[in-house]
KEKE-3310 file (N, C-alpha, C; in steps of 0.2 Angstrom, whole numbers, plus 5000, padded with zeros to 4 digits):
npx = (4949:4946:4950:4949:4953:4955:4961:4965:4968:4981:4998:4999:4989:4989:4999:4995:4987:4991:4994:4980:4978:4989:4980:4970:4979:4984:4972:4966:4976:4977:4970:4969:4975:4970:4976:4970:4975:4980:4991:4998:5000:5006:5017:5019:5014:5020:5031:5027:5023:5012:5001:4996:4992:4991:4985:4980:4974:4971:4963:4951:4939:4936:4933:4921:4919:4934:4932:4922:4927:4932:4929:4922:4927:4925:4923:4926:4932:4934:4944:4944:4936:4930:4919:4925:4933:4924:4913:4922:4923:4909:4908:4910:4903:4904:4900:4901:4903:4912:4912:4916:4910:4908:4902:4893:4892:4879:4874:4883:4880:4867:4869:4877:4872:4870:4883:4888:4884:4890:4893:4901:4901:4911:4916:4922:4921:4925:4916:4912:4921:4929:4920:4917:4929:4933:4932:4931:4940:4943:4960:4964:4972:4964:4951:4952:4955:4945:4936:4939:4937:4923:4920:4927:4940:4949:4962:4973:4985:4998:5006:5014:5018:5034:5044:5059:5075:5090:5097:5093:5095:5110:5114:5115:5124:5134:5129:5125:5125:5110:5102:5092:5077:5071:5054:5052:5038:5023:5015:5023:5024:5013:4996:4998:5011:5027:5038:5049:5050:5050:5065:5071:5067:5073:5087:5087:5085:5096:5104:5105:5112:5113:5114:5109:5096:5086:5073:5068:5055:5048:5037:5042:5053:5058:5057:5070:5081:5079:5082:5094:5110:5122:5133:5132:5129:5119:5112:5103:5092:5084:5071:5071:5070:5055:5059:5072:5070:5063:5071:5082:5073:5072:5086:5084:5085:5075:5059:5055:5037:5028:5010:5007:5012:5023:5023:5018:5024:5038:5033:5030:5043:5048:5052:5053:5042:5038:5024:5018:5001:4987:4982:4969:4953:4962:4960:4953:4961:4972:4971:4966:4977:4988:5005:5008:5008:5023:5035:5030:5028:5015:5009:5000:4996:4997:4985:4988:5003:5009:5026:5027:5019:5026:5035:5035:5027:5040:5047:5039:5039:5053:5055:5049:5057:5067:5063:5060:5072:5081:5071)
npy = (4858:4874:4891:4907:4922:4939:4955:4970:4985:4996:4995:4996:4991:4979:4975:4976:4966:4953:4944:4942:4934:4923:4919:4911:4903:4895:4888:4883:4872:4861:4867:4872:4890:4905:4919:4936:4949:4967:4973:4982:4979:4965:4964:4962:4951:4940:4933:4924:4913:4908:4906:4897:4902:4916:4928:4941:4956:4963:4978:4987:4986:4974:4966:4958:4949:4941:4938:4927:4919:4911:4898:4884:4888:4884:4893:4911:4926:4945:4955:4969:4984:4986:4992:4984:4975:4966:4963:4954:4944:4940:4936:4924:4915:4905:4894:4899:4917:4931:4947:4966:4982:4998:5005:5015:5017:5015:5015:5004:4996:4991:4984:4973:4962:4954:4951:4946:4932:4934:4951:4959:4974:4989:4999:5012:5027:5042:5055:5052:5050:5063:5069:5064:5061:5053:5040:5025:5015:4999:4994:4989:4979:4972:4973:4965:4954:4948:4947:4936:4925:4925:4918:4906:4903:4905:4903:4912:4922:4937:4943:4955:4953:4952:4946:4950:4947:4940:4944:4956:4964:4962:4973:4983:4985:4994:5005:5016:5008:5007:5018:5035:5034:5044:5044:5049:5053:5062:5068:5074:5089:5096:5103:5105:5104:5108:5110:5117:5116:5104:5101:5108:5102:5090:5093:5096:5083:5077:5081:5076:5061:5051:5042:5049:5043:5044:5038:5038:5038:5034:5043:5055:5060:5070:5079:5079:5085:5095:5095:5090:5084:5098:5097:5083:5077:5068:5056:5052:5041:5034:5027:5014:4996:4987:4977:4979:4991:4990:4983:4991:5001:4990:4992:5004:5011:5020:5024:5037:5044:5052:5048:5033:5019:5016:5017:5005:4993:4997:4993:4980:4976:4978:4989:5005:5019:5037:5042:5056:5060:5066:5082:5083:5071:5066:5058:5045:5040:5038:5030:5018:5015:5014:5011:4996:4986:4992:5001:5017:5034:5047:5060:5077:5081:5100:5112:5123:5135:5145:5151:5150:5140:5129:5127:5121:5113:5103:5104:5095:5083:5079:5080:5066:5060:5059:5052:5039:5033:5033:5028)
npz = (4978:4971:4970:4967:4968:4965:4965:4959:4960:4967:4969:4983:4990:4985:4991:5006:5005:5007:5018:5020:5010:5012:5023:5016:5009:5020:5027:5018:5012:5000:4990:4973:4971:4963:4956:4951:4944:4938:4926:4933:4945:4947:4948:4962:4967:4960:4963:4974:4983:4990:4980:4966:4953:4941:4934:4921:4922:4908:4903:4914:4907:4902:4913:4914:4903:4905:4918:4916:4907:4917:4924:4934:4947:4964:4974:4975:4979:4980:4984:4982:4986:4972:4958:4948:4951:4958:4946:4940:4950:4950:4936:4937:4941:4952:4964:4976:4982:4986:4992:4996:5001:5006:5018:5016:5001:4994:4981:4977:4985:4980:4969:4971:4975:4961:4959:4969:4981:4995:5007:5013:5023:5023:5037:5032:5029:5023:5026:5039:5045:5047:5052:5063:5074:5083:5081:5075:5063:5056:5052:5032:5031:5041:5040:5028:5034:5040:5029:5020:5029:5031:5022:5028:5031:5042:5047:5052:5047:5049:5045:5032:5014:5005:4991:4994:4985:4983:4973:4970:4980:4976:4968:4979:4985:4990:4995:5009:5028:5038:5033:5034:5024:5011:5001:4986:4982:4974:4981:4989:4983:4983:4988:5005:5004:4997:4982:4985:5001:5001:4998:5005:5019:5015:5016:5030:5036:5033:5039:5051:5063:5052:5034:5022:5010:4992:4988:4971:4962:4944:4938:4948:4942:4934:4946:4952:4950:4955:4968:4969:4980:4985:4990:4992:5001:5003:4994:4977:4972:4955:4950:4951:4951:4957:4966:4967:4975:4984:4994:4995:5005:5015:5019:5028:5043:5045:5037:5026:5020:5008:5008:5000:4989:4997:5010:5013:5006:5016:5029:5025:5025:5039:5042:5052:5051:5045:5041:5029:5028:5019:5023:5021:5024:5034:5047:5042:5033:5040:5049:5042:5031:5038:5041:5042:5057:5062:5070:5070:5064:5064:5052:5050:5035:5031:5029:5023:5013:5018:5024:5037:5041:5035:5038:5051:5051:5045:5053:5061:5055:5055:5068:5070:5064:5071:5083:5078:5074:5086:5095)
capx = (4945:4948:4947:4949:4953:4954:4962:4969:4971:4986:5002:5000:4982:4990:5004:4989:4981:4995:4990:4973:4981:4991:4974:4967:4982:4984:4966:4964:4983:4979:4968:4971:4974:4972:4974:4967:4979:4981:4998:5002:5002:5005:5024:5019:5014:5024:5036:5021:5024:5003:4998:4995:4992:4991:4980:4984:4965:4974:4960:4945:4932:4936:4933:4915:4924:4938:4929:4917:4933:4935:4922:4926:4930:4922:4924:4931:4930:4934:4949:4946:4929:4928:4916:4928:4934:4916:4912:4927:4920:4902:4904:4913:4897:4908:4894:4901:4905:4912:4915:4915:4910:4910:4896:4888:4892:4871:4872:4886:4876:4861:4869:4881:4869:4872:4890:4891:4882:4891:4894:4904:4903:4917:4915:4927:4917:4928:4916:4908:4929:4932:4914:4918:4936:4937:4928:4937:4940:4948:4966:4961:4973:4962:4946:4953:4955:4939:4933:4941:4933:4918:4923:4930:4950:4952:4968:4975:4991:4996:5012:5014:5023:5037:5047:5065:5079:5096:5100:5088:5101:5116:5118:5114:5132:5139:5124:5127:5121:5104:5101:5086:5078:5065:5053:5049:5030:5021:5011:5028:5023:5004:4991:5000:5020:5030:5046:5056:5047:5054:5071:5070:5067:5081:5093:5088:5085:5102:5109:5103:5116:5112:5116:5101:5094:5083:5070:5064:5049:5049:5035:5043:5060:5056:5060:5074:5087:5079:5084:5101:5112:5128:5138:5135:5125:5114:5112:5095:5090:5082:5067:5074:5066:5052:5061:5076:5068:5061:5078:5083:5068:5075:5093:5082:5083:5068:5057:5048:5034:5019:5004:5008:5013:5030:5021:5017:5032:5042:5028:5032:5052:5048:5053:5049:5040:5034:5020:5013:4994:4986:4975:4960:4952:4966:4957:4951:4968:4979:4967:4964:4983:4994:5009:5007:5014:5030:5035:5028:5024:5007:5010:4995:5001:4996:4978:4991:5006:5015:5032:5030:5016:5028:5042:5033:5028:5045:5050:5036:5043:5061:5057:5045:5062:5073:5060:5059:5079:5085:5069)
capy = (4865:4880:4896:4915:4931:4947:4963:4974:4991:5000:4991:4995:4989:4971:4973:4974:4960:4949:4942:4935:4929:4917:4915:4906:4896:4890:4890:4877:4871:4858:4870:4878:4897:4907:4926:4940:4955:4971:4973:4986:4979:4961:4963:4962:4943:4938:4928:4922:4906:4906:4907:4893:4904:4923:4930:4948:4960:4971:4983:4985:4986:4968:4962:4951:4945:4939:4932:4922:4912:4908:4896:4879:4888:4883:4902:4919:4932:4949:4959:4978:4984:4990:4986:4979:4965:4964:4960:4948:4937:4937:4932:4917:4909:4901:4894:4905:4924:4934:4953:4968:4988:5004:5006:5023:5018:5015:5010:4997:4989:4991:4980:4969:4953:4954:4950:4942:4929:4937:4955:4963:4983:4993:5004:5018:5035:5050:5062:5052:5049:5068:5071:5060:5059:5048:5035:5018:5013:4995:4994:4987:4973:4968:4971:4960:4945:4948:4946:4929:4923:4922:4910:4899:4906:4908:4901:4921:4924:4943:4946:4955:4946:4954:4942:4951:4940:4942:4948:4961:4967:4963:4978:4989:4983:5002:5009:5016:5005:5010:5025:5036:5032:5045:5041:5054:5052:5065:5071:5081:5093:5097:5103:5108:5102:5112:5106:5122:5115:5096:5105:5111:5095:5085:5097:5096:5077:5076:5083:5071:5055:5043:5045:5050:5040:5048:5036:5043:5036:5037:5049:5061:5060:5077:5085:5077:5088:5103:5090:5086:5086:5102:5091:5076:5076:5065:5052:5052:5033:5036:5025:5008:4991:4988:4974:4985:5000:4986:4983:4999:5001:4983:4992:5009:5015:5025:5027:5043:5046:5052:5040:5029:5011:5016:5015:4996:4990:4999:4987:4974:4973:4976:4995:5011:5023:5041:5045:5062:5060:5073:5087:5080:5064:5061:5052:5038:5037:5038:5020:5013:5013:5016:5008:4990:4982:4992:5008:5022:5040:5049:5068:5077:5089:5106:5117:5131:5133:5150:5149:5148:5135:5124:5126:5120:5107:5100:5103:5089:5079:5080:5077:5059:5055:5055:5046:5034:5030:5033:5022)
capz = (4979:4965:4973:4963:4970:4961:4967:4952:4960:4969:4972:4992:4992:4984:4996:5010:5004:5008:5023:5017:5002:5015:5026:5011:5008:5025:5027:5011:5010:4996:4986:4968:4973:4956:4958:4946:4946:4932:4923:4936:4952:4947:4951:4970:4970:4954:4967:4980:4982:4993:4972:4960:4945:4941:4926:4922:4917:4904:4904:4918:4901:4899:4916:4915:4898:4909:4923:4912:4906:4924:4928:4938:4954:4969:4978:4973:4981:4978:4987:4982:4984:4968:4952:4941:4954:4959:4940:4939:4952:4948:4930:4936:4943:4955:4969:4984:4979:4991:4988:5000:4999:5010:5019:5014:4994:4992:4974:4975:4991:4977:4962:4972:4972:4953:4958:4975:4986:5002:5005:5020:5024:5029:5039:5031:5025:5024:5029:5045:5052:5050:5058:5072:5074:5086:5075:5074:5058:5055:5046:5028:5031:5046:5034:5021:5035:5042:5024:5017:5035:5028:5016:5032:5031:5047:5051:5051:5043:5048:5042:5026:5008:4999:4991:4989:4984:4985:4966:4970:4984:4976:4966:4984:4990:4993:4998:5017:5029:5041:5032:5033:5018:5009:4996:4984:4980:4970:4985:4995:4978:4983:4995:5008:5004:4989:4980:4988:5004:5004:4996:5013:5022:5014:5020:5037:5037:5031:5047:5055:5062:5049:5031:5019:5003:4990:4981:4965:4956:4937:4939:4950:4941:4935:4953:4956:4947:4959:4975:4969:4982:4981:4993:4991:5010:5000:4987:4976:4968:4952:4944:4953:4949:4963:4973:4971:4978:4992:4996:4998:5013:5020:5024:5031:5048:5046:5028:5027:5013:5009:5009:4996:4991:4999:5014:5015:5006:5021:5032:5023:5028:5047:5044:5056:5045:5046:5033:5028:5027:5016:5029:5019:5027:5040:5053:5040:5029:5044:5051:5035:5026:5041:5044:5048:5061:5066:5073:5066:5065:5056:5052:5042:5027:5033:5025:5021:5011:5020:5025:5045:5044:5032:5042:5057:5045:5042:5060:5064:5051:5058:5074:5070:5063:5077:5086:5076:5074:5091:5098)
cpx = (4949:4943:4952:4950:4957:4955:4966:4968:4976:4990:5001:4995:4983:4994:4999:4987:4985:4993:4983:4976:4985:4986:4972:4972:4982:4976:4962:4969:4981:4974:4972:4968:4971:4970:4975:4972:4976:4988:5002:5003:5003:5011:5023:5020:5017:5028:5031:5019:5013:4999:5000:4998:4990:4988:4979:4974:4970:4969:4952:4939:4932:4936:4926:4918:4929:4938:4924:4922:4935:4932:4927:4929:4924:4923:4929:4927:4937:4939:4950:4938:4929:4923:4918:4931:4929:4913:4915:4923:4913:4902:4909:4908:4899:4900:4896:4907:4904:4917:4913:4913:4909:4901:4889:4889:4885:4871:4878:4882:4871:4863:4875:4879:4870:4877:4890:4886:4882:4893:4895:4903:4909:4913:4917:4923:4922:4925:4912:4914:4930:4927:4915:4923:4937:4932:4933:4936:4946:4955:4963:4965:4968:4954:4946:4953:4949:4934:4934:4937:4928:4917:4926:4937:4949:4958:4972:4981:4993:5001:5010:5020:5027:5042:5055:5069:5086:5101:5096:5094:5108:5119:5117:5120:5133:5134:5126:5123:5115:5104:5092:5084:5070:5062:5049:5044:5027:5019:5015:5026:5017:5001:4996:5008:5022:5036:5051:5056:5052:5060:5074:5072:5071:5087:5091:5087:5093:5107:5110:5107:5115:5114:5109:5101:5086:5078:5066:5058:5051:5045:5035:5051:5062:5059:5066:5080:5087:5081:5090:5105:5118:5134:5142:5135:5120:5112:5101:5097:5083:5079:5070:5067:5061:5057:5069:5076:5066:5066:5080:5082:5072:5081:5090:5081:5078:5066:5053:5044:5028:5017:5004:5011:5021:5029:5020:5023:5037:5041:5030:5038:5053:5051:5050:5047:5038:5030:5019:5007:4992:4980:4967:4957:4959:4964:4955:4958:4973:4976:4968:4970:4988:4997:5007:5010:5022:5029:5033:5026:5018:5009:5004:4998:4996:4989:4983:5001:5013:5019:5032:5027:5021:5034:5042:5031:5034:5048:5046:5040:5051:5060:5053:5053:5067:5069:5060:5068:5083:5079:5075)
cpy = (4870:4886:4901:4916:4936:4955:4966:4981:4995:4994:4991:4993:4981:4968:4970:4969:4953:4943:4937:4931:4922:4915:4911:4901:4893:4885:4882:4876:4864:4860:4874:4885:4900:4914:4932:4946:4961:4970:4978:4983:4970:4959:4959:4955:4939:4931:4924:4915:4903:4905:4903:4896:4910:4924:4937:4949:4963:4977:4980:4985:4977:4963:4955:4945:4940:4933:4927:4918:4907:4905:4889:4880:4887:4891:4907:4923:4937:4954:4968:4979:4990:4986:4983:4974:4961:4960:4954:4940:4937:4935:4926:4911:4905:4899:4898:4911:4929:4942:4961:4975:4991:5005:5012:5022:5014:5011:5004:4994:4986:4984:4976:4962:4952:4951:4943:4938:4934:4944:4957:4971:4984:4998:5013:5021:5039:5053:5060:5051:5057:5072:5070:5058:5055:5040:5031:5013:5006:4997:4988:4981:4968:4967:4967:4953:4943:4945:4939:4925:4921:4918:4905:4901:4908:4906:4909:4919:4933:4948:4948:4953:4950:4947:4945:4945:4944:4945:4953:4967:4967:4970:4985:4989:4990:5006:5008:5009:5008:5018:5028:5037:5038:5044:5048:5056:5059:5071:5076:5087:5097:5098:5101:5106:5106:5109:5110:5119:5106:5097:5105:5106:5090:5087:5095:5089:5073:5076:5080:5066:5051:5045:5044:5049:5044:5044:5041:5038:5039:5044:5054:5063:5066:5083:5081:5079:5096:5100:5087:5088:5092:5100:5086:5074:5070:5061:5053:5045:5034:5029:5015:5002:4992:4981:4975:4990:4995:4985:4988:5000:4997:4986:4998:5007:5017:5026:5032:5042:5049:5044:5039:5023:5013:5015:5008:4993:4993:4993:4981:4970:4977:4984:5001:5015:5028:5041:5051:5060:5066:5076:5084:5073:5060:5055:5046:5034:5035:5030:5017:5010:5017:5011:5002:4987:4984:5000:5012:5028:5045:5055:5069:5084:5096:5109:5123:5130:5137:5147:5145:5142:5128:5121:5125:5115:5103:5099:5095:5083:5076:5075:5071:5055:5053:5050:5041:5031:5029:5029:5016)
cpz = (4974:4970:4968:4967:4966:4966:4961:4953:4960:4971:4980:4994:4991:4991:5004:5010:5005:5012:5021:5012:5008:5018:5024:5010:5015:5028:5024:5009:5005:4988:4978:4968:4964:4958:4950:4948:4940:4932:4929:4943:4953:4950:4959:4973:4964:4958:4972:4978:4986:4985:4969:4952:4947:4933:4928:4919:4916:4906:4909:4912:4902:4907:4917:4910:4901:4916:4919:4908:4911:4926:4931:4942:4959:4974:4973:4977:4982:4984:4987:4983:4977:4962:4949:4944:4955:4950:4940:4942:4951:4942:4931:4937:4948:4962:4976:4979:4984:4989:4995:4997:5006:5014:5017:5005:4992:4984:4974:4980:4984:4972:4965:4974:4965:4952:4964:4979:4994:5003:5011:5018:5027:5032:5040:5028:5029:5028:5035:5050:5053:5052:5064:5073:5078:5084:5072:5068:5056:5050:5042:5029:5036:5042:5032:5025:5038:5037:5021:5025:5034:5025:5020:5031:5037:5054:5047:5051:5046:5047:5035:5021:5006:4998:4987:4992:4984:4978:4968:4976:4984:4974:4974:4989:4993:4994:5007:5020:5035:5041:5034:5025:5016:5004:4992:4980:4977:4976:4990:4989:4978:4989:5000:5011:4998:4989:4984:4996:5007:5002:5002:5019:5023:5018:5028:5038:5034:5037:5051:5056:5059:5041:5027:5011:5000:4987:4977:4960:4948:4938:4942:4949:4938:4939:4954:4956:4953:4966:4975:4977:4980:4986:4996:4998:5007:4995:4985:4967:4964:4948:4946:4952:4956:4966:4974:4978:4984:4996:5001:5005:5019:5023:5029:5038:5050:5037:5031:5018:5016:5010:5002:4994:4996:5007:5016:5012:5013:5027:5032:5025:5033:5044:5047:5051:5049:5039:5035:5025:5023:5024:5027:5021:5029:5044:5050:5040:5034:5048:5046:5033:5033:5042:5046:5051:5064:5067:5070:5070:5063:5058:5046:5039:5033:5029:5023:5021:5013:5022:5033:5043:5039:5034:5049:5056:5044:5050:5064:5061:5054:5064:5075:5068:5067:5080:5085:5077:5080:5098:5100)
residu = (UNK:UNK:UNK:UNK:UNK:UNK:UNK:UNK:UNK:UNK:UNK:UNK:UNK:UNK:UNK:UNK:UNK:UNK:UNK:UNK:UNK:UNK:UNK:UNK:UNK:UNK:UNK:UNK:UNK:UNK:UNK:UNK:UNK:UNK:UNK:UNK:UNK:UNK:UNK:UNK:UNK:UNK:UNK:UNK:UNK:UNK:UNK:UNK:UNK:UNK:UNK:UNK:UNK:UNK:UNK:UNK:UNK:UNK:UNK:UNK:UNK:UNK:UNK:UNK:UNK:UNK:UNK:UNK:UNK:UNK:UNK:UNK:UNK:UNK:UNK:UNK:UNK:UNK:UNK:UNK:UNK:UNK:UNK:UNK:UNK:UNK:UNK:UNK:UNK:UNK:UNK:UNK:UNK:UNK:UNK:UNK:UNK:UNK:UNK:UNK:UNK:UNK:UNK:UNK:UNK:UNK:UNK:UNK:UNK:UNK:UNK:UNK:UNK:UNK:UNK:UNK:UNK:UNK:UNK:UNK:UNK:UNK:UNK:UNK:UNK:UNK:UNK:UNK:UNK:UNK:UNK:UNK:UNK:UNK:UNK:UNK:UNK:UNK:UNK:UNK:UNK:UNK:UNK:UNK:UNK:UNK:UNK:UNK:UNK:UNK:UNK:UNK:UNK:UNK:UNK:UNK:UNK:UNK:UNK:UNK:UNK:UNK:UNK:UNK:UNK:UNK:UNK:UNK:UNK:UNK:UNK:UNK:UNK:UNK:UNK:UNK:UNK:UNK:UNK:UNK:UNK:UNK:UNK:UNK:UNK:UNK:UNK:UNK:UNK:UNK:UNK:UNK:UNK:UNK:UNK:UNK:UNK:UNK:UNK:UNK:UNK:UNK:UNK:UNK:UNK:UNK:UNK:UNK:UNK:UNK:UNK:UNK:UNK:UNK:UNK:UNK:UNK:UNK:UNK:UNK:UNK:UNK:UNK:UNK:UNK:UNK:UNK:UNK:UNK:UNK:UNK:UNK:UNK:UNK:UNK:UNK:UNK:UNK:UNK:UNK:UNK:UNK:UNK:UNK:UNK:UNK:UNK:UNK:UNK:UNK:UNK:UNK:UNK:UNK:UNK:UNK:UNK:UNK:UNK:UNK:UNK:UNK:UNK:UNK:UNK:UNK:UNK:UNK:UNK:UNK:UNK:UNK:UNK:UNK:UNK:UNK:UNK:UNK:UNK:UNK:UNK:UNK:UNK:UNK:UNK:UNK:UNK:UNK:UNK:UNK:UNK:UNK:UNK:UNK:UNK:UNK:UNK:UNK:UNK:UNK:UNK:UNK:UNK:UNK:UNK:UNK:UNK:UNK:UNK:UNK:UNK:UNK:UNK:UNK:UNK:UNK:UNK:UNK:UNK:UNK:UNK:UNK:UNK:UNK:UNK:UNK:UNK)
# end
């Protein structure tokens, strides 16, 4: 049996997908897997040994192209609901094509026989969780096993993959050890976090009995000379490979981040997490992409950026972290 899947979004949405990806293999252990990624989030299953073959889509223009090379699979199906994975597997022709979408997105339902034989809804709409807040929205890991299910994968898997190695944590020798670990995503900068604000926050996360690590993404390497520590209460980890920067989480006590991949690589190596949710569509974001599987705390950003309310703001923050490290 030849079976496709196609996800080429966000690293944290591959990271998610982990778990199906093993459903599928244990599911049809003498199957050829073959997984469709983009260049960006390919790192994730590079080492995933659930995977035969990996074929990278350079650009999403080029996905029907892409999938129309791909014939001779007996299944694919589609891991993001989006149209460029949706295209992927429908120009594979594969005789079962399985793809999902959102339930209030009206024109993808419209042009999704074009693509798929089978077609799951979620049930995730922003503006119906913060209509009706107590409105129960699957976690998308739990979505994704729900969806290969369809296809027969229901020998469930519900661990998430990372696969760090031990060169990956050689160089992290002199790093403390169960620190709290921050991760510094773009969005402590925005709608209702400020640089002088998480400036703020480090300081008093520092105070704290543990000792405090900084990661810096390339893209926010920028802030990090305005976060240095004056010291030396604080180291800050600049621009680290990803199953470095994995690592790192692995010796963490407690990660804090925004919502982003930083979140589910934490997940992934059984670490407690606090996320900050943005204020905007919490009630979905904080069901859909929270923490999975281990201790966790969900804080939403703030609608306003004044002093008290930030610093009311940061106290919640604080205080998710003791929780977490003295559980």
């Amino acid at each position: 049996m030849r079976i496709l899947l196609s996800r080429t979004d966000r690293i944290g949405d591959l990271i998610l997908s982990t778990p199906a990806i093993a459903t599928v293999r244990r599911s049809f252990p003498d199957a050829h897997i073959t997984m469709v990624t983009s260049a960006y989030n390919r790192v994730v299953v590079e080492r995933n040994t659930d995977l035969d073959q990996l074929v990278t889509l350079e650009q999403s223009s080029g996905a029907a192209v892409l999938g129309s090379g791909l014939r001779d699979y007996d299944l694919a199906i589609a891991l993001a609901p989006r149209a460029v994975d949706l295209r992927v597997i429908g120009a594979t022709r594969a005789p079962r094509r399985i793809g999902y979408t959102y339930r209030r997105r009206w024109f993808a339902r419209l042009v999704a026989p074009l693509y798929v034989d089978t077609l799951m809804l979620s049930e995730a709409d922003p503006a119906l969780s913060e209509r009706y807040p107590n409105r129960h929205v699957r976690h998308e890991v739990d979505q994704l096993l729900d969806l290969v299910a369809l296809a027969g994968a229901r020998r469930r898997v519900t661990n998430l993959r990372l696969d760090i190695r031990d060169e990956d944590r050689a160089p992290l020798g002199t790093l403390p050890e169960r620190p709290i670990v921050l991760h510094l995503g773009q969005r402590w900068f925005s709608h209702g976090s400020t640089l002088q604000s998480t400036r703020a926050l480090v300081e008093r996360l520092s105070e704290l009995d543990r000792p405090l690590l900084v990661t810096c993404p390339v893209e926010s390497v920028g802030h990090a000379e305005d976060l240095e520590p004056r010291d030396g209460r604080w180291a800050i980890l600049r621009a680290l490979p990803f199953f470095q920067w994995a690592a790192v989480f692995e010796k963490a006590a407690c990660v804090v981040t925004v919502d982003t991949a930083a979140t589910h690589v934490a997940s992934a190596v059984r670490r407690p997490t606090l996320v900050v949710f943005e204020h905007r569509y919490f009630e979905l974001n904080s069901q859909e992409w929270a923490p999975y599987g281990v201790p966790n705390v969900l804080v939403r950003k703030t609608a306003s950026e004044d002093s008290t309310t930030l610093a009311h703001f940061r106290e919640e923050v604080v205080e998710g972290v003791e929780r977490l490290i003295h559980a």
